[in-house]
C-alpha positions as CSV (number, residue, x, y, z in Angstrom):
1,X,68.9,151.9,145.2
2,X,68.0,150.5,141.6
3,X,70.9,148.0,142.4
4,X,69.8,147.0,145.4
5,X,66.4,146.3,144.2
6,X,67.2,144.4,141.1
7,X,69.9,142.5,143.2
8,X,66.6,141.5,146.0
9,X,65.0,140.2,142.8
10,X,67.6,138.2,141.6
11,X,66.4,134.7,142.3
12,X,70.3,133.9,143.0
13,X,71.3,133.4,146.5
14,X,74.7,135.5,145.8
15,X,75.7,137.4,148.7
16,X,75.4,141.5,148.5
17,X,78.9,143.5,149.3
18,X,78.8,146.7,149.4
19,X,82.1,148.7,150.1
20,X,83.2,152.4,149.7
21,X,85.7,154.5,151.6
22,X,85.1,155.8,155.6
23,X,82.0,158.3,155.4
24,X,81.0,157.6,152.3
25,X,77.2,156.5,152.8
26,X,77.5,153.1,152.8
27,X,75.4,152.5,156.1
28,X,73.0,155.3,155.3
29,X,72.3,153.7,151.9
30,X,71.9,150.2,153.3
31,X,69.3,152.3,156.7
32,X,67.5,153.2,153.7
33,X,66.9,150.4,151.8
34,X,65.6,148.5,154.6
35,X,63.7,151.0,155.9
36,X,61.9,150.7,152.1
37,X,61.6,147.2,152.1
38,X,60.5,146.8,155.4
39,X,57.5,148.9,154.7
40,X,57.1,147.5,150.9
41,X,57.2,143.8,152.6
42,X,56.3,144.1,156.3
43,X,55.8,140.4,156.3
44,X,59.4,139.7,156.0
45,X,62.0,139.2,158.7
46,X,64.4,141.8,158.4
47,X,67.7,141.9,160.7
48,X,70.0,143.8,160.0
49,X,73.8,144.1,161.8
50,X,76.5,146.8,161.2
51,X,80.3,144.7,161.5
52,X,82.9,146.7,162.8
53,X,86.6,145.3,163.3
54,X,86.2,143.6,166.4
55,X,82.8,142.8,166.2
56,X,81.3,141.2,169.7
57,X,79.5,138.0,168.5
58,X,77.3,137.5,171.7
59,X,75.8,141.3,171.0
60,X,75.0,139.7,167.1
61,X,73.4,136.9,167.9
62,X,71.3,138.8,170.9
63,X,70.0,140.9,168.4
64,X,69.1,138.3,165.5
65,X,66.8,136.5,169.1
66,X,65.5,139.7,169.6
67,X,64.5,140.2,165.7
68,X,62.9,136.2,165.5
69,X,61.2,136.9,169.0
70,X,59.6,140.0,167.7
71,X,58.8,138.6,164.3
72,X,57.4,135.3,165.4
73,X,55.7,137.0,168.5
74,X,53.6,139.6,165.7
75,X,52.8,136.3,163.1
């Protein structure tokens, strides 16, 4: 989590990468960062999408309307 915090500092624009073996904790590590920063920074936009090996594009870019809709609806 240190990482990921000092790497949400950086004022780079360096994409984050995080990989590991099956079951390792990767997606419960990034769940739980989010979950921090969305209620450290609720004023953000936070959208967040899992990839899987044939990921279904229509179902991402649904969400990422659902997420602006919500976040501009709220502001």
């Amino acid at each position: 989590m240190d990482y990921l915090q000092k790497w949400l500092s950086d004022d780079t624009i360096s994409p984050l990468i995080i990989t590991g073996d099956r079951e390792t904790g990767k997606k419960s590590l990034i769940c739980a960062f989010l979950r921090e920063n969305k209620n450290n920074h609720g004023e953000w936009l936070h959208i967040a999408h899992f990839g899987s090996v044939t990921p279904v594009y229509s179902h991402i870019l649904y969400k990422i309307m659902v997420e602006l809709r919500v976040y501009f609806w709220a502001t």
